[in-house]
CHARMM-style PDB file with segment names, atoms N, HN, CA, C and O in Angstrom:
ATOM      1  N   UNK     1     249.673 134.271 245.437  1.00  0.00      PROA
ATOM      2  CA  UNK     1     248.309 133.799 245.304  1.00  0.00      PROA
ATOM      3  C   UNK     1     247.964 133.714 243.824  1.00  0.00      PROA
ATOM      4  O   UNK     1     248.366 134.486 242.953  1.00  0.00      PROA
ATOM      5  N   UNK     2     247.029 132.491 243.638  1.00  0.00      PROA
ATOM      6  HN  UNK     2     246.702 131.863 244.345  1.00  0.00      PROA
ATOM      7  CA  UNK     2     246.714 132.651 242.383  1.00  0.00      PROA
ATOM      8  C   UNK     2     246.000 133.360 241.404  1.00  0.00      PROA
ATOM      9  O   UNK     2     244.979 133.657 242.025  1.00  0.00      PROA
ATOM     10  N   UNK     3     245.865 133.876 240.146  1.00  0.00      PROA
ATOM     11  HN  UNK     3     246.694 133.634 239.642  1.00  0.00      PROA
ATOM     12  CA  UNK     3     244.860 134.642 239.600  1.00  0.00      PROA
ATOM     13  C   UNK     3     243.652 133.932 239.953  1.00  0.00      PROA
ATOM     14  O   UNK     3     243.543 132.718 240.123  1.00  0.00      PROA
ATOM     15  N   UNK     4     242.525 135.047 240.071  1.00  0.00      PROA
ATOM     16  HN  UNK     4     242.613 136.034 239.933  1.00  0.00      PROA
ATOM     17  CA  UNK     4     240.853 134.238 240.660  1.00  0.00      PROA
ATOM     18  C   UNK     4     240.322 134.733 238.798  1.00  0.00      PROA
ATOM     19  O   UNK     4     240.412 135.761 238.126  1.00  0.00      PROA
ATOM     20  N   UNK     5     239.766 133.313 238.568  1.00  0.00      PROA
ATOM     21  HN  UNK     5     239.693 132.478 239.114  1.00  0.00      PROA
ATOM     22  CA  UNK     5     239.137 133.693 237.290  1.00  0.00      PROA
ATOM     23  C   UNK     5     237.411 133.528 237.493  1.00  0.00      PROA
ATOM     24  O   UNK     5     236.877 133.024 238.481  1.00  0.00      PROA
ATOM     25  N   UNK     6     236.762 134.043 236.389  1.00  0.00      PROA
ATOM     26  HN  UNK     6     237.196 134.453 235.587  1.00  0.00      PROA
ATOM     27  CA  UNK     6     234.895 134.436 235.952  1.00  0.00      PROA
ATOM     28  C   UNK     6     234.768 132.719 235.892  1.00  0.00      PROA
ATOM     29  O   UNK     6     235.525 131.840 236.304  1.00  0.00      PROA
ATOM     30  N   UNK     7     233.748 132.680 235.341  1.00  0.00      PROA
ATOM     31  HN  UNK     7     233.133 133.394 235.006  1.00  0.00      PROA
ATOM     32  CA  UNK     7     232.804 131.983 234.919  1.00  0.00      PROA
ATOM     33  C   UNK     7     233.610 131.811 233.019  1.00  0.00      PROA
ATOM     34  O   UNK     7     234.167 130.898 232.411  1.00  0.00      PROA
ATOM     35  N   UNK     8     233.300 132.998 232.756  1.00  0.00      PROA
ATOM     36  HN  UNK     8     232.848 133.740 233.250  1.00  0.00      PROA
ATOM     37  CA  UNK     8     233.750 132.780 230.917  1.00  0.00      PROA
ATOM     38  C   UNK     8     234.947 132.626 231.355  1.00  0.00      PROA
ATOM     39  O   UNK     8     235.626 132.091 230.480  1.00  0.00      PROA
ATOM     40  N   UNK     9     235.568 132.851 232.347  1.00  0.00      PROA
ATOM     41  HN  UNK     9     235.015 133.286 233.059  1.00  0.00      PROA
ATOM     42  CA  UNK     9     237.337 132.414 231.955  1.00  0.00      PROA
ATOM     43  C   UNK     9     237.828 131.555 232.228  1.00  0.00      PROA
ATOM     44  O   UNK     9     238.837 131.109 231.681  1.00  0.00      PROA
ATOM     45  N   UNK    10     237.228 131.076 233.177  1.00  0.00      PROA
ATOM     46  HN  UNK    10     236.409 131.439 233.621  1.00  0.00      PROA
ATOM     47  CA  UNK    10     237.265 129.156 233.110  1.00  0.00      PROA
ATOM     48  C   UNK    10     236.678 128.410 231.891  1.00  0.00      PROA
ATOM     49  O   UNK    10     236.964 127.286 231.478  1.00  0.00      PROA
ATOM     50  N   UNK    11     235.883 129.209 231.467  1.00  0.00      PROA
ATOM     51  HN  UNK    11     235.651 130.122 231.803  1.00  0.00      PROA
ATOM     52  CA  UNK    11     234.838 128.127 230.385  1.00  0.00      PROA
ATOM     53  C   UNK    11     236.387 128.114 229.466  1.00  0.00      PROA
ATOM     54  O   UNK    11     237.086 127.125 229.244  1.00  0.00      PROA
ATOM     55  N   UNK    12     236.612 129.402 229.078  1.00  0.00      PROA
ATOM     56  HN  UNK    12     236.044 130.205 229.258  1.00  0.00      PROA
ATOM     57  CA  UNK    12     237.225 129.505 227.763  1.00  0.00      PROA
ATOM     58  C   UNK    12     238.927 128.589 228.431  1.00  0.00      PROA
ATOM     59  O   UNK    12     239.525 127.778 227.723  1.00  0.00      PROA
ATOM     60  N   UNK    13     239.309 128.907 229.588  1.00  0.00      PROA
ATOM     61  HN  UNK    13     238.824 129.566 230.162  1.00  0.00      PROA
ATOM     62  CA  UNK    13     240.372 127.760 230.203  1.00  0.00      PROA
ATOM     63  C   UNK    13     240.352 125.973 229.595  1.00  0.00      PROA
ATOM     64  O   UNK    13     241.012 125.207 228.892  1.00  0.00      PROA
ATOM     65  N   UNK    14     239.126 126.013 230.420  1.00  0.00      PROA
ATOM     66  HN  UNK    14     238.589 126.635 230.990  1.00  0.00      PROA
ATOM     67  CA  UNK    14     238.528 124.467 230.243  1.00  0.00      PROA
ATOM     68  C   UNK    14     238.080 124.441 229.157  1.00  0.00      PROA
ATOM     69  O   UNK    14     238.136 123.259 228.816  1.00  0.00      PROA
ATOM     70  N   UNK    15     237.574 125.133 228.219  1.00  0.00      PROA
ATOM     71  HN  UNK    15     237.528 126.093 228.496  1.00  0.00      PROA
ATOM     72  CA  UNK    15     236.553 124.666 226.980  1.00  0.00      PROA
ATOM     73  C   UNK    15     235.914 123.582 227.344  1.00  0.00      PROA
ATOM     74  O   UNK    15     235.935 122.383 227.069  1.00  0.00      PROA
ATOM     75  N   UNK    16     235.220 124.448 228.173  1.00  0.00      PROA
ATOM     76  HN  UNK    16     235.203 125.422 228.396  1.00  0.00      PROA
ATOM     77  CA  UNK    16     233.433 124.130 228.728  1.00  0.00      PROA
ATOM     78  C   UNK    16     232.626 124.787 228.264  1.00  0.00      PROA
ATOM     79  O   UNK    16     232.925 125.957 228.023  1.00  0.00      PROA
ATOM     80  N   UNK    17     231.313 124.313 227.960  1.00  0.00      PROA
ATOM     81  HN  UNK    17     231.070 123.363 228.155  1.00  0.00      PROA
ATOM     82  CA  UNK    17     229.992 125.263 228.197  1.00  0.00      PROA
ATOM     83  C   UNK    17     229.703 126.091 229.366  1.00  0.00      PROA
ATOM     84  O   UNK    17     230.234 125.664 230.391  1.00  0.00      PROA
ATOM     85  N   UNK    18     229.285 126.735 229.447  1.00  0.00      PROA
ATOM     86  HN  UNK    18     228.854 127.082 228.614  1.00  0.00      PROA
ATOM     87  CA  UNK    18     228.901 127.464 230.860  1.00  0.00      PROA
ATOM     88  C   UNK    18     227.650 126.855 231.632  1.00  0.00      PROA
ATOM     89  O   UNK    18     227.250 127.172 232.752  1.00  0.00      PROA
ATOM     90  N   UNK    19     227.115 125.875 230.736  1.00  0.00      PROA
ATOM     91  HN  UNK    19     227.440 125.617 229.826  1.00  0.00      PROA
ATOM     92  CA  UNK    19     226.120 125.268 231.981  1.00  0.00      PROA
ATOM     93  C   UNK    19     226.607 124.007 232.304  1.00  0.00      PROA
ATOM     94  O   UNK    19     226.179 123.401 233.286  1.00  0.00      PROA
ATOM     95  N   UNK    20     227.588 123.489 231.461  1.00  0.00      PROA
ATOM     96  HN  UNK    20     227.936 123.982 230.663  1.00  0.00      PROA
ATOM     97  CA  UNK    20     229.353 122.011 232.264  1.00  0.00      PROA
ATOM     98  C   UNK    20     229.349 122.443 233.510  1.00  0.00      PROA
ATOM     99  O   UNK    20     229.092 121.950 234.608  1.00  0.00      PROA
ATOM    100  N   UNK    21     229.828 123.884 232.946  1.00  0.00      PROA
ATOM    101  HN  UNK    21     230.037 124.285 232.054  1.00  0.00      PROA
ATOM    102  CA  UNK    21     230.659 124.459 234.438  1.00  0.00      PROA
ATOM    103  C   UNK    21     229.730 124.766 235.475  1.00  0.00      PROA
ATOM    104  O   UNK    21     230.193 124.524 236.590  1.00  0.00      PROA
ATOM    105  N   UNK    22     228.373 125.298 235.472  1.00  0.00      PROA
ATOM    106  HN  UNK    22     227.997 125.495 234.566  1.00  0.00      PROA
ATOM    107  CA  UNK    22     228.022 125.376 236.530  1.00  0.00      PROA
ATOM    108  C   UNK    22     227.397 123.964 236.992  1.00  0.00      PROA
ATOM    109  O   UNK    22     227.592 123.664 238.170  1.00  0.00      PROA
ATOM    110  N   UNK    23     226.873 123.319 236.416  1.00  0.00      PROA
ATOM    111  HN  UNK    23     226.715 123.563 235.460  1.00  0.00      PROA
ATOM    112  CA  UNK    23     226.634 122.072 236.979  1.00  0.00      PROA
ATOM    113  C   UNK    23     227.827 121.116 237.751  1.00  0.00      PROA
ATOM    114  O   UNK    23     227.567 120.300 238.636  1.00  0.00      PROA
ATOM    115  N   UNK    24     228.978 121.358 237.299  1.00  0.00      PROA
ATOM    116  HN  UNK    24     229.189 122.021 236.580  1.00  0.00      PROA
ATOM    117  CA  UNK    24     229.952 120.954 237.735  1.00  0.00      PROA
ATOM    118  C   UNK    24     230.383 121.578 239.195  1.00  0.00      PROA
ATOM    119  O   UNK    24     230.833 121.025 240.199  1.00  0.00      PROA
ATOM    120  N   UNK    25     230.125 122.695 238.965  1.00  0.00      PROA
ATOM    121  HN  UNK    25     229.760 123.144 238.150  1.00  0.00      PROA
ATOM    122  CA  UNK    25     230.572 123.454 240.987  1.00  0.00      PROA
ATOM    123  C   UNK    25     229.638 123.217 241.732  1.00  0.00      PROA
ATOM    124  O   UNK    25     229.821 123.064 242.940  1.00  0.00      PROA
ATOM    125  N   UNK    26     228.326 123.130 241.112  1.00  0.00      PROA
ATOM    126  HN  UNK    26     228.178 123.254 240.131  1.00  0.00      PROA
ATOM    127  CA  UNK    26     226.731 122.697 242.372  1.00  0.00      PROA
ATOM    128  C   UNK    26     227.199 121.046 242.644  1.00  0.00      PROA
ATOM    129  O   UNK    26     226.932 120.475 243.701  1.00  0.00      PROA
ATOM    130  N   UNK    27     227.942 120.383 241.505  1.00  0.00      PROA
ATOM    131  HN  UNK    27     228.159 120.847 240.646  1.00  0.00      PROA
ATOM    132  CA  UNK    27     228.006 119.333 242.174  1.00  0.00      PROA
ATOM    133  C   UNK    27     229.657 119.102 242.797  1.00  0.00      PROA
ATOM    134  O   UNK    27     229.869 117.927 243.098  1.00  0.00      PROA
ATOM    135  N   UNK    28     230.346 119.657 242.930  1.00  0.00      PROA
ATOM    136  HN  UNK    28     230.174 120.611 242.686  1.00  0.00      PROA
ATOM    137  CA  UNK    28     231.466 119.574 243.426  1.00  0.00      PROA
ATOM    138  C   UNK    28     232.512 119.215 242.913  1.00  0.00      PROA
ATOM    139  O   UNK    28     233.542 119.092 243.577  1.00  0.00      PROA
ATOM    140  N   UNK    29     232.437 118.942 241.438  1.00  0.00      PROA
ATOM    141  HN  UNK    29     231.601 119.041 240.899  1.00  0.00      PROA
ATOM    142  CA  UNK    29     233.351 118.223 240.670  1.00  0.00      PROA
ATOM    143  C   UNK    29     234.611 118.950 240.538  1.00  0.00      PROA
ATOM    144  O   UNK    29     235.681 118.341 240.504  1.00  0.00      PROA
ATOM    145  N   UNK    30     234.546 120.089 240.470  1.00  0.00      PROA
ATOM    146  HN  UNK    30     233.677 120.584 240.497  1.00  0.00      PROA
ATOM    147  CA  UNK    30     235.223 121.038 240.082  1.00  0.00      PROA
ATOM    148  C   UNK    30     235.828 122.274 241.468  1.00  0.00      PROA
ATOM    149  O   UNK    30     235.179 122.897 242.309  1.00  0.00      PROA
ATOM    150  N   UNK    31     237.303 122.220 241.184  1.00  0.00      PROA
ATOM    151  HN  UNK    31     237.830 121.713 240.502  1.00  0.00      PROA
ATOM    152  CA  UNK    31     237.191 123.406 242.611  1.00  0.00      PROA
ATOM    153  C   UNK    31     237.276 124.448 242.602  1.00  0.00      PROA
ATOM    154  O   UNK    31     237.945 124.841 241.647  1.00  0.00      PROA
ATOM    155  N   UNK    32     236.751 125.546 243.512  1.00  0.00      PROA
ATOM    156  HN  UNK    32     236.208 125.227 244.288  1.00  0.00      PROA
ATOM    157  CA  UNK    32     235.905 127.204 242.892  1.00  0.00      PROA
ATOM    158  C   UNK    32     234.954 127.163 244.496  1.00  0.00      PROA
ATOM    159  O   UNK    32     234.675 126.297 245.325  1.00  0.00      PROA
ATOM    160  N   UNK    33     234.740 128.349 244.352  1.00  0.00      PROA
ATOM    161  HN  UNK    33     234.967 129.053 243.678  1.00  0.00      PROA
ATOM    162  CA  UNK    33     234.009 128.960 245.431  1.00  0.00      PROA
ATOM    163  C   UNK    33     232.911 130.225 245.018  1.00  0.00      PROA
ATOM    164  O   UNK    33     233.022 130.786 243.928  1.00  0.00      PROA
ATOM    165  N   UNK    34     232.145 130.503 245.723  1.00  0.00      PROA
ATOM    166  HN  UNK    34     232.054 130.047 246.608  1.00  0.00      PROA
ATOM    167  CA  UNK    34     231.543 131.751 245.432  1.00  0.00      PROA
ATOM    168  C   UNK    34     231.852 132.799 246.579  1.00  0.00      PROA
ATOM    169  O   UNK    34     232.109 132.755 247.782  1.00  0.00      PROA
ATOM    170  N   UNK    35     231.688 133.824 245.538  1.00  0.00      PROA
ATOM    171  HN  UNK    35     231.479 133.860 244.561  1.00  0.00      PROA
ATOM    172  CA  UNK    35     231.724 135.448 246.415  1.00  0.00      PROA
ATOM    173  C   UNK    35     230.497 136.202 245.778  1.00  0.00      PROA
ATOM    174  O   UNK    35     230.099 136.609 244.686  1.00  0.00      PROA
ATOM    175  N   UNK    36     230.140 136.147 247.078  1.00  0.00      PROA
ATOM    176  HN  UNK    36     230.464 135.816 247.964  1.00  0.00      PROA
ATOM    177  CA  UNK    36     228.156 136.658 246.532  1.00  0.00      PROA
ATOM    178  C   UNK    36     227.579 135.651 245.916  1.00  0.00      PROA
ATOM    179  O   UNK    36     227.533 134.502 246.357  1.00  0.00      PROA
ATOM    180  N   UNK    37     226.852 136.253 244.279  1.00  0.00      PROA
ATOM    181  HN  UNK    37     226.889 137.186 243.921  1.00  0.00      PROA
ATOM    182  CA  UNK    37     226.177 134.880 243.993  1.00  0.00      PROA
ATOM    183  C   UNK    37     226.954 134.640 242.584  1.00  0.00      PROA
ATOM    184  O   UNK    37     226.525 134.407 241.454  1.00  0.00      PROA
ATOM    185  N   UNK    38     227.881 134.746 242.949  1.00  0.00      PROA
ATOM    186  HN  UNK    38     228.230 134.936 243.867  1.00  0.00      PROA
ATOM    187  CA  UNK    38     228.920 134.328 241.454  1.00  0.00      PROA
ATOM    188  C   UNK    38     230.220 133.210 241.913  1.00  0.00      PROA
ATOM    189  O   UNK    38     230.795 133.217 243.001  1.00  0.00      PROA
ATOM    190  N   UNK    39     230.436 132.460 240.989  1.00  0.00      PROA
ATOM    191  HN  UNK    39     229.969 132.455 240.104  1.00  0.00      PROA
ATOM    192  CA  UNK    39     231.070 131.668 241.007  1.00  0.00      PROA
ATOM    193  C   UNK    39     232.465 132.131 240.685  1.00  0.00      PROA
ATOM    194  O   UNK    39     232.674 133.022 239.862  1.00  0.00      PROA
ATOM    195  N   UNK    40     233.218 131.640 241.209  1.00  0.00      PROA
ATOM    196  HN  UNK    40     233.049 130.916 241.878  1.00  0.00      PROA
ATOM    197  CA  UNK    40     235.089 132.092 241.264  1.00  0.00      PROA
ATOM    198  C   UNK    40     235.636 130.648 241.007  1.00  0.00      PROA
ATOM    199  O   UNK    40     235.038 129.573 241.043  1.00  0.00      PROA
ATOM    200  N   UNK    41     237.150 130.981 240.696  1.00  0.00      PROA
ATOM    201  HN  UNK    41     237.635 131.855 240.667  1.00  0.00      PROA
ATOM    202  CA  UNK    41     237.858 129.680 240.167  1.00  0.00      PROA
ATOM    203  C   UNK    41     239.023 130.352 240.308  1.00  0.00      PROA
ATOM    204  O   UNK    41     239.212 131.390 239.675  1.00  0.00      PROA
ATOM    205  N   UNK    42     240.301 129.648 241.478  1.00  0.00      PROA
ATOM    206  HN  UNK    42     240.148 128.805 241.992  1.00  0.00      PROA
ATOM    207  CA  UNK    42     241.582 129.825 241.303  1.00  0.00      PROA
ATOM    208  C   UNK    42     242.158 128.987 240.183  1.00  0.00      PROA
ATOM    209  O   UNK    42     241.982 127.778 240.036  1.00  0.00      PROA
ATOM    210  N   UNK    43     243.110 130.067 239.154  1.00  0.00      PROA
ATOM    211  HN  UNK    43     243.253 131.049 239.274  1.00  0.00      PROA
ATOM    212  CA  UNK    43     243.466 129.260 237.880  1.00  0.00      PROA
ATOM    213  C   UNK    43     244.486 128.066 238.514  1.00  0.00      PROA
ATOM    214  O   UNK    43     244.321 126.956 238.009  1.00  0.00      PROA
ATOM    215  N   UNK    44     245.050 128.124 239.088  1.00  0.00      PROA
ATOM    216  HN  UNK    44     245.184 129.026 239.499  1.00  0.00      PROA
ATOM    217  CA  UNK    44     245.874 127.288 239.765  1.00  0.00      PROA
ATOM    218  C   UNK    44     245.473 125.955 240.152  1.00  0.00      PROA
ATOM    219  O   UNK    44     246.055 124.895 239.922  1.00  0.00      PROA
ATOM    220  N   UNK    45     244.435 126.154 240.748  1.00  0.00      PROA
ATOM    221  HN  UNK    45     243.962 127.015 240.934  1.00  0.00      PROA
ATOM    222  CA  UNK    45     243.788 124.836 241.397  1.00  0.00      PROA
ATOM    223  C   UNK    45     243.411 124.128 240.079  1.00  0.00      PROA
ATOM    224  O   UNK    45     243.868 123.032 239.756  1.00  0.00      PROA
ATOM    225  N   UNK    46     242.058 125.243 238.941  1.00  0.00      PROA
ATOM    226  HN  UNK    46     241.686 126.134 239.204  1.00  0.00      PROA
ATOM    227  CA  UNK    46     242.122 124.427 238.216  1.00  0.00      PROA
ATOM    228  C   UNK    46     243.045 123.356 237.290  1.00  0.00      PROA
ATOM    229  O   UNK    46     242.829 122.166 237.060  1.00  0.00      PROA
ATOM    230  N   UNK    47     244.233 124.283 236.812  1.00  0.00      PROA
ATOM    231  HN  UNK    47     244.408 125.250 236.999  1.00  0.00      PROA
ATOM    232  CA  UNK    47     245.535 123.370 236.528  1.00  0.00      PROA
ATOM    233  C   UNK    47     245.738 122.399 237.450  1.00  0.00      PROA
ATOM    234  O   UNK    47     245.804 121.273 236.956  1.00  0.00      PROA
ATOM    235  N   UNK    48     245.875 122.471 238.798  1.00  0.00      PROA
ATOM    236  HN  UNK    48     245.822 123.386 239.199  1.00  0.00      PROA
ATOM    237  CA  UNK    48     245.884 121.237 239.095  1.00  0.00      PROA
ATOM    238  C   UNK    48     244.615 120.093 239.322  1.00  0.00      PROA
ATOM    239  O   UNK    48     244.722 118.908 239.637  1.00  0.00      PROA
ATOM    240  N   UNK    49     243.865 120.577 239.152  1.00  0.00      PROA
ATOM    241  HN  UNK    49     243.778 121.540 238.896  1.00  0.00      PROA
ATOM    242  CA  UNK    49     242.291 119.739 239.063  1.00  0.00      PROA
ATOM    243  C   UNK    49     242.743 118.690 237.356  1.00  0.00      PROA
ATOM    244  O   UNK    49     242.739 117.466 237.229  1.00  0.00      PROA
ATOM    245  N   UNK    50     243.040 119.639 236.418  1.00  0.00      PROA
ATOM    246  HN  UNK    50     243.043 120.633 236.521  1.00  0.00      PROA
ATOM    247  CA  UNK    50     243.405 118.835 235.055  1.00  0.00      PROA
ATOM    248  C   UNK    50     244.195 118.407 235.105  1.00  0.00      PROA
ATOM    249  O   UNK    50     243.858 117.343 234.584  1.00  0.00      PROA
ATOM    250  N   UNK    51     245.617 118.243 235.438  1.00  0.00      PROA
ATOM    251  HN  UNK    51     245.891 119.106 235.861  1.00  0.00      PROA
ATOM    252  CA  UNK    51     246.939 117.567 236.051  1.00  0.00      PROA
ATOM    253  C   UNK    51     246.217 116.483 236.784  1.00  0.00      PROA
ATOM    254  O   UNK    51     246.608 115.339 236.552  1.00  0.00      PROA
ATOM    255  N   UNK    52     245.465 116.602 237.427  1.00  0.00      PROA
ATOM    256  HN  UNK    52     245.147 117.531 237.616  1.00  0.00      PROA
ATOM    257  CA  UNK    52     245.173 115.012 238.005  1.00  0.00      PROA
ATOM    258  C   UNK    52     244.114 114.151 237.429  1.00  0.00      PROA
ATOM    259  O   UNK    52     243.963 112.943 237.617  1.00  0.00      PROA
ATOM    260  N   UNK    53     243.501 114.838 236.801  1.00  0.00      PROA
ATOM    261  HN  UNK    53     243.623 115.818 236.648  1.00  0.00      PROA
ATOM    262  CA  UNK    53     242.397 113.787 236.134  1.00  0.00      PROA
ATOM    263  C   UNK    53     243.516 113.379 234.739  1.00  0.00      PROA
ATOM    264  O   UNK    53     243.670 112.168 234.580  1.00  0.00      PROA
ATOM    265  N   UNK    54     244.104 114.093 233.980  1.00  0.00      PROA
ATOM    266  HN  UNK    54     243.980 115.076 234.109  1.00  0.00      PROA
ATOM    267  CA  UNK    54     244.858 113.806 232.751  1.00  0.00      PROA
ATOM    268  C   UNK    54     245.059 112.290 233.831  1.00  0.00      PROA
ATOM    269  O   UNK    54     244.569 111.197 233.548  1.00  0.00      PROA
ATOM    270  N   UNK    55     246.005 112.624 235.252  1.00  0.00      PROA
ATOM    271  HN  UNK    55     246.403 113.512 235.482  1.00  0.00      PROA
ATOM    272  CA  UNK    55     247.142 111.459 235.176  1.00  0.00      PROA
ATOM    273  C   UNK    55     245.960 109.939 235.643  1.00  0.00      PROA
ATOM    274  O   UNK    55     246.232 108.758 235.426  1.00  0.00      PROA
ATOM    275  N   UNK    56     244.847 110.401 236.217  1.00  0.00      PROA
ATOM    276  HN  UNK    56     244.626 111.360 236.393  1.00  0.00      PROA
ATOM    277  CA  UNK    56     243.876 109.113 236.596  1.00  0.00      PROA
ATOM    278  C   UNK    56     243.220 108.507 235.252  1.00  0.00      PROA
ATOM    279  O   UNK    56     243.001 107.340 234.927  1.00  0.00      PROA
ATOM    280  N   UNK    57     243.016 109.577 234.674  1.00  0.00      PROA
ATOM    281  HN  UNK    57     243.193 110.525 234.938  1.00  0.00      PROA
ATOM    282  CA  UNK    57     242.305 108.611 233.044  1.00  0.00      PROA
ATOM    283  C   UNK    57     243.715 108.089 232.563  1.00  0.00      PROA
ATOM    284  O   UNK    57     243.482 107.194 231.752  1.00  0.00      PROA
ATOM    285  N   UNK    58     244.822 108.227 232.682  1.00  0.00      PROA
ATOM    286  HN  UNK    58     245.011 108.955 233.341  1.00  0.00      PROA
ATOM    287  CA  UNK    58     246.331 108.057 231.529  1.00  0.00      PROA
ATOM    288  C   UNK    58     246.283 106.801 232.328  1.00  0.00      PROA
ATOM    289  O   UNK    58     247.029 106.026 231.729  1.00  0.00      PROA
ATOM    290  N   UNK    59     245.751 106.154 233.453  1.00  0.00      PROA
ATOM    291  HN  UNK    59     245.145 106.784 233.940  1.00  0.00      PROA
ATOM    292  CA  UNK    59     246.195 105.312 234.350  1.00  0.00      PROA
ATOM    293  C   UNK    59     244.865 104.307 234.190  1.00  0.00      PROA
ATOM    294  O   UNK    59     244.859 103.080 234.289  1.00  0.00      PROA
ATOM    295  N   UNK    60     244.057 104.950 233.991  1.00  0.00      PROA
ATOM    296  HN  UNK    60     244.063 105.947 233.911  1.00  0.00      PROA
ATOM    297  CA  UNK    60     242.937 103.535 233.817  1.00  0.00      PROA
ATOM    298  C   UNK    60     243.155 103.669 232.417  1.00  0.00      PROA
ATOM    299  O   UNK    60     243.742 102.625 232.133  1.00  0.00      PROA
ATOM    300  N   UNK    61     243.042 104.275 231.467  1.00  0.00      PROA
ATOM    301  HN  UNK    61     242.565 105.124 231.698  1.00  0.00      PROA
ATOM    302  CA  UNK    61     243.261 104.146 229.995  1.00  0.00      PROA
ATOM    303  C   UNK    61     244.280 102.437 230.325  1.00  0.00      PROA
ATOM    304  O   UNK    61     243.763 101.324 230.237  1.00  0.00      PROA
ATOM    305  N   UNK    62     245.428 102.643 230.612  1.00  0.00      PROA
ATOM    306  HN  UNK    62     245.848 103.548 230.684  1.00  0.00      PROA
ATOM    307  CA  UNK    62     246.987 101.902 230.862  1.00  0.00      PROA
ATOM    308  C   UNK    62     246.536 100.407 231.118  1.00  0.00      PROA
ATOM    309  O   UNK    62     246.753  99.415 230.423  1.00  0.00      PROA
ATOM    310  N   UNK    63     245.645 100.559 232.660  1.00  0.00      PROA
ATOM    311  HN  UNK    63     245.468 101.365 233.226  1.00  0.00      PROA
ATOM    312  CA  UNK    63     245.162  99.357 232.901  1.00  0.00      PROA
ATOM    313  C   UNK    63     244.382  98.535 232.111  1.00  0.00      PROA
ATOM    314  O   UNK    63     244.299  97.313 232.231  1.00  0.00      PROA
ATOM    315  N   UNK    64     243.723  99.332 231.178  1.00  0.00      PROA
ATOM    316  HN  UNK    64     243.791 100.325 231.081  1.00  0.00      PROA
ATOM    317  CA  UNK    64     242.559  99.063 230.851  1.00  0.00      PROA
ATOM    318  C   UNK    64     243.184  97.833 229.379  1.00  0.00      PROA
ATOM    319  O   UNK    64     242.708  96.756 229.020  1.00  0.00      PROA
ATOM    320  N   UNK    65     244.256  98.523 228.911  1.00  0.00      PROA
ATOM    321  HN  UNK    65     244.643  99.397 229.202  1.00  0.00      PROA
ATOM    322  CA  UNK    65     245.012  97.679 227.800  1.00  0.00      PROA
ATOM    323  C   UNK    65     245.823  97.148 228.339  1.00  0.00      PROA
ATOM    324  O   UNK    65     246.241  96.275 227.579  1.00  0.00      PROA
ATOM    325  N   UNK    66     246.371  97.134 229.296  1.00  0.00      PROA
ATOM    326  HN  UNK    66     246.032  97.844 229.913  1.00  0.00      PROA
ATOM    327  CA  UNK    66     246.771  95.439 230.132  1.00  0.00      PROA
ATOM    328  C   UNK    66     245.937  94.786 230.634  1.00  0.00      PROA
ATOM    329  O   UNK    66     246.682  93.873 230.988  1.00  0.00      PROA
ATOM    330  N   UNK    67     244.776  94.421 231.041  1.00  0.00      PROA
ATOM    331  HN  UNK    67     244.171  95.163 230.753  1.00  0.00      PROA
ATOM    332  CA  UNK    67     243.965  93.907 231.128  1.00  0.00      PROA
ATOM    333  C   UNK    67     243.732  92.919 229.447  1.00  0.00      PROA
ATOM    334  O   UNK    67     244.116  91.804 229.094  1.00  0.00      PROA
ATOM    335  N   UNK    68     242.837  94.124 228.687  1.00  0.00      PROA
ATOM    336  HN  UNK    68     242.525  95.030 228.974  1.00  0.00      PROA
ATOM    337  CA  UNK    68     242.814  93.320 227.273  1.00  0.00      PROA
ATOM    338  C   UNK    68     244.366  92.646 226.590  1.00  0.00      PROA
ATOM    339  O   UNK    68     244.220  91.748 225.761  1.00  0.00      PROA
ATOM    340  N   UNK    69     245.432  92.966 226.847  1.00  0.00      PROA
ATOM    341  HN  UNK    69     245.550  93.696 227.520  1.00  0.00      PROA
ATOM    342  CA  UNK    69     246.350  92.152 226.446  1.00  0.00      PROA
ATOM    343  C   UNK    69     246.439  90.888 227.431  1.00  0.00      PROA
ATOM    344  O   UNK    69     246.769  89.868 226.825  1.00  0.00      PROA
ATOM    345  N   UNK    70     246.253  90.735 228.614  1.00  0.00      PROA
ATOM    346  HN  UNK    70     245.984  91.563 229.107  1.00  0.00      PROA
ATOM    347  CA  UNK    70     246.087  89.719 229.237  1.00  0.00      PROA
ATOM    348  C   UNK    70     245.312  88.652 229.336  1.00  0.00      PROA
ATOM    349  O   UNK    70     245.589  87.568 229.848  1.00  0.00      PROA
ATOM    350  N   UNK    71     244.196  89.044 228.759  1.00  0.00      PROA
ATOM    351  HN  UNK    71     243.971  89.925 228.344  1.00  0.00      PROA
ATOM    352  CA  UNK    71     243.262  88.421 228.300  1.00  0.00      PROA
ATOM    353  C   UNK    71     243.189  87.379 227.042  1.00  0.00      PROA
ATOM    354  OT1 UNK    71     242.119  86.848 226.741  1.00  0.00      PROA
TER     355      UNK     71
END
């Protein structure tokens, strides 16, 4: 199982603000759960939460200059 990280230990993970991050879990952007009234974050998931956005922006970035070279 993965390490469960805070609030500051995602921030300082992600180098986020802490109000990124919570706005980001009220809206779902981000995956994490609460226990009680605190917010949790498997480090794992988050690595893979950034593993996939890196590879969706690396992929519209891509398109985005084949497009303008096609043009």
């Amino acid at each position: 199982m993965s390490e469960v990280l805070t609030v500051e230990q995602a921030c300082e993970l992600l180098g986020l603000a802490k109000v990124t991050l919570y706005g980001y879990a009220r809206q779902g952007v981000i995956p994490c759960f609460k226990l009680g009234r605190s917010w949790k974050f498997h480090r794992e998931s988050l690595d893979n939460w950034m593993k996939e956005r890196t590879e969706e922006e690396t992929q519209a970035r891509q398109a985005k200059r084949k497009r303008k070279v096609a043009a």
